[in-house]
C-alpha positions as CSV (number, residue, x, y, z in Angstrom):
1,X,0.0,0.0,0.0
2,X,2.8,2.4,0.8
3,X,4.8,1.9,-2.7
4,X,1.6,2.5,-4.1
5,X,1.1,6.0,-2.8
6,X,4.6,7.0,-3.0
7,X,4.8,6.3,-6.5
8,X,1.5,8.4,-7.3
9,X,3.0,11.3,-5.1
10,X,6.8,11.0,-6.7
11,X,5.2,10.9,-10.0
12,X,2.9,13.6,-9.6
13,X,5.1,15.6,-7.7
14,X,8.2,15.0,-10.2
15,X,5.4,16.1,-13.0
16,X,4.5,19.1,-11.6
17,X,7.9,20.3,-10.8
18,X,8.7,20.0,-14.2
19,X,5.9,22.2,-15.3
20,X,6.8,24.5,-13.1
21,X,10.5,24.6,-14.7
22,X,9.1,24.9,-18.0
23,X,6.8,28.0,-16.9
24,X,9.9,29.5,-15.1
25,X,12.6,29.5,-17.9
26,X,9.3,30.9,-20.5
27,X,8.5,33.5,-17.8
28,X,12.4,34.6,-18.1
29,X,12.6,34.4,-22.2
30,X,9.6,36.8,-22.2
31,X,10.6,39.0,-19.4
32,X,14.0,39.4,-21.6
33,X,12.3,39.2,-24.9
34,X,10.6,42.2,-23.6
35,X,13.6,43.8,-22.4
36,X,14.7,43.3,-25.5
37,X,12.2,45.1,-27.8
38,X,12.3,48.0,-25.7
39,X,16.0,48.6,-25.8
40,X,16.5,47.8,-29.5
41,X,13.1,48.4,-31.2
42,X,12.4,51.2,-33.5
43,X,8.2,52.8,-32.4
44,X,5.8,52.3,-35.3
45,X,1.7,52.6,-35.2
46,X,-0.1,50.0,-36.3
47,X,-2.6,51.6,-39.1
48,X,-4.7,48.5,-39.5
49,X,-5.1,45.4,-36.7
50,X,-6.6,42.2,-37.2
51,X,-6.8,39.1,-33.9
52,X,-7.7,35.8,-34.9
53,X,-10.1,34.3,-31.5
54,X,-10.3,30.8,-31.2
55,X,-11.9,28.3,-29.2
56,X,-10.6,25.2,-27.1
57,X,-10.9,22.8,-23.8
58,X,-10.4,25.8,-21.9
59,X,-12.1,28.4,-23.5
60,X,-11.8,31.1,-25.9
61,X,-8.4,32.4,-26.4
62,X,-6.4,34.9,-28.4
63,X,-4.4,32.8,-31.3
64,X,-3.3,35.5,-34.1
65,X,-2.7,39.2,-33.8
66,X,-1.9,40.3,-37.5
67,X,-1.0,44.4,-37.8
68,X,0.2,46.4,-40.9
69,X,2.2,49.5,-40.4
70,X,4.7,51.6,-42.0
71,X,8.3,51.3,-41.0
72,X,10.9,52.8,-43.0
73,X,8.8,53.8,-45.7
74,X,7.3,50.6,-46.5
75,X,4.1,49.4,-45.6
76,X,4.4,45.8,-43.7
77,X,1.8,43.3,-42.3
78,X,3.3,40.9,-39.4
79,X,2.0,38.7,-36.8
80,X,2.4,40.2,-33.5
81,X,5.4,37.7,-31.6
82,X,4.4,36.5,-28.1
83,X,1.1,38.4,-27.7
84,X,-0.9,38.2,-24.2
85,X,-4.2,39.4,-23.4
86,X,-7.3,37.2,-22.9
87,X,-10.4,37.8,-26.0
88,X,-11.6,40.8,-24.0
89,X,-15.5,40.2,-25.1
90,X,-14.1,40.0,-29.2
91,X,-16.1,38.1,-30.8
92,X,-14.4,34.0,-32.3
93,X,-13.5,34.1,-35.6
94,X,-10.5,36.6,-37.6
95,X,-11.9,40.8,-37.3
96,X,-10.6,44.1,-35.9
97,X,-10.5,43.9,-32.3
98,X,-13.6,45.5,-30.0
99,X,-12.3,49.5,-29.8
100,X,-10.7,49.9,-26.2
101,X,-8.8,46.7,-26.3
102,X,-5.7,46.0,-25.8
103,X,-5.0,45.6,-29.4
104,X,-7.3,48.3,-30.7
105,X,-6.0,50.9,-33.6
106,X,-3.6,52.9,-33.5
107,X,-1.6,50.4,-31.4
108,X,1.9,51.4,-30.8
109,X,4.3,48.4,-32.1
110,X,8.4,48.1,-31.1
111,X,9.8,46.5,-34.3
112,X,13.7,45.3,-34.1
113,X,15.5,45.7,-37.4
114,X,17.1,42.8,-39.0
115,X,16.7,40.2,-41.3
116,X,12.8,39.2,-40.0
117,X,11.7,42.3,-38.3
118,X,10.2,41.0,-35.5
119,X,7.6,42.7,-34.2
120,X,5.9,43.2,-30.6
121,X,2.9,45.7,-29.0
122,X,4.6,48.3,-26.5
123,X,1.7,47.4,-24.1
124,X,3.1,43.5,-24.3
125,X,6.7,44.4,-24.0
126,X,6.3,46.5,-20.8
127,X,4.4,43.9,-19.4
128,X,6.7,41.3,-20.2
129,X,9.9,43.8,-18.7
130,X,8.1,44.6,-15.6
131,X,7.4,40.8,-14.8
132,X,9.2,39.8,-11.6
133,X,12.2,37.6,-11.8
134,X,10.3,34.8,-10.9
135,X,6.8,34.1,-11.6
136,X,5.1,33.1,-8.4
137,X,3.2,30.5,-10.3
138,X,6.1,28.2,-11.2
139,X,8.2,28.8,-8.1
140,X,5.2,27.3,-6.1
141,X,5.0,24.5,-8.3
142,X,8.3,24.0,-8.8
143,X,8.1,24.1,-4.4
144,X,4.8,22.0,-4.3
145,X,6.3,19.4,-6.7
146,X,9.8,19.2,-4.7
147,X,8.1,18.4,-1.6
148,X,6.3,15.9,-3.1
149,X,9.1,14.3,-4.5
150,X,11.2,14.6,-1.1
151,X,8.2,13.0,0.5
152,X,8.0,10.2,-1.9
153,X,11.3,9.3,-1.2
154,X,11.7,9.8,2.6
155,X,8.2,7.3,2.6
156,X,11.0,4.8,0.1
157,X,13.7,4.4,2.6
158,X,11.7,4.7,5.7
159,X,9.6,1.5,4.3
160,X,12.7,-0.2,3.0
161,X,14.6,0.7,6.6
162,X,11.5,-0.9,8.1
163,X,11.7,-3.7,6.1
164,X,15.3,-4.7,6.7
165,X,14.8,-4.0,10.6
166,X,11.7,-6.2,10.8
167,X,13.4,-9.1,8.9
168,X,16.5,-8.8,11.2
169,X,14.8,-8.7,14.1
C-alpha cells in the first residue's frame, strides 16, 4: 500500500515540478524578450489590426494578432510575436479587435530591425519587462512538486529501513 502512494506522489510531484520549470525558464525568455524590444526596437503605429479568437478545452483564447504598419517607408503586415491578453469580449473568428482593447487601432508596435523584423505591441513588452524575476506560479510548483518528491522518497527508505529491521529482528 505504501509503494503504491509514493509512487503516485513521486510521480505527480516529479510532473509538476517539471511544469513548473518549464513555466519558469518561459516566464524569463519573455521578461527578456521584452527587455529586448524596448532597448533595441524602433516605435511604429499599427494603421490596420486584425486578432484571430479561437476556441478550445479551456475556453476562448487569443491565437493571431496580425498588424500592418509603416516602417521605413514601407508598408508591412506581421503577426504580432508573443502576444498576451485574454479575447476581452471580441467576438471567435478573424476581425478588428472590440475598440478599447488591448489591441485596438492605432496600437503602438516596437519592431527590431534585421533580417525578420520582428515585431511586438509596446503594451506587451512593458508587461513582459516589468514581470518579476520569478513568476510566483512556477516557483510554487516548482516548491509544491519538490516536496512531493522529497516526501515520496523519505516514505522509500523509511519503508525499505522498516523492512530490513523487521526481517533482522
Amino acid at each position: 500500500m505504501v509503494e503504491r502512494w509514493t509512487s503516485v506522489v513521486g510521480a505527480f510531484g516529479l510532473a509538476l515540478c517539471l511544469l513548473g520549470i518549464a513555466a519558469l525558464i518561459d516566464s524569463r525568455q519573455q521578461r527578456d524578450l521584452g527587455a529586448e524590444f524596448l532597448a533595441t526596437g524602433v516605435r511604429v503605429v499599427a494603421e490596420d489590426v486584425v486578432i484571430e479568437v479561437g476556441t478550445g478545452k479551456g475556453g476562448d483564447y487569443l491565437d493571431a494578432v496580425d498588424v500592418t504598419y509603416t516602417v521605413a517607408g514601407q508598408r508591412r503586415q506581421d503577426e504580432l510575436v508573443d502576444s498576451l491578453g485574454d479575447v476581452e469580449g471580441n467576438e471567435l473568428g478573424r476581425h478588428a479587435p472590440n475598440p478599447g482593447t488591448r489591441y485596438a487601432a492605432p496600437l503602438q508596435l516596437l519592431v527590431r530591425p534585421g533580417e525578420a523584423d520582428p515585431v511586438m505591441a509596446l503594451v506587451d513588452a512593458q508587461e513582459f519587462a516589468d514581470s518579476p524575476h520569478t513568476s510566483p506560479t512556477a516557483a510554487g510548483m516548482i516548491s509544491i512538486g519538490g516536496t512531493g518528491v522529497l516526501a515520496a522518497a523519505a516514505a522509500v527508505v523509511w519503508t525499505r529501513r522498516r523492512r530490513v529491521s523487521g526481517s533482522t529482528g
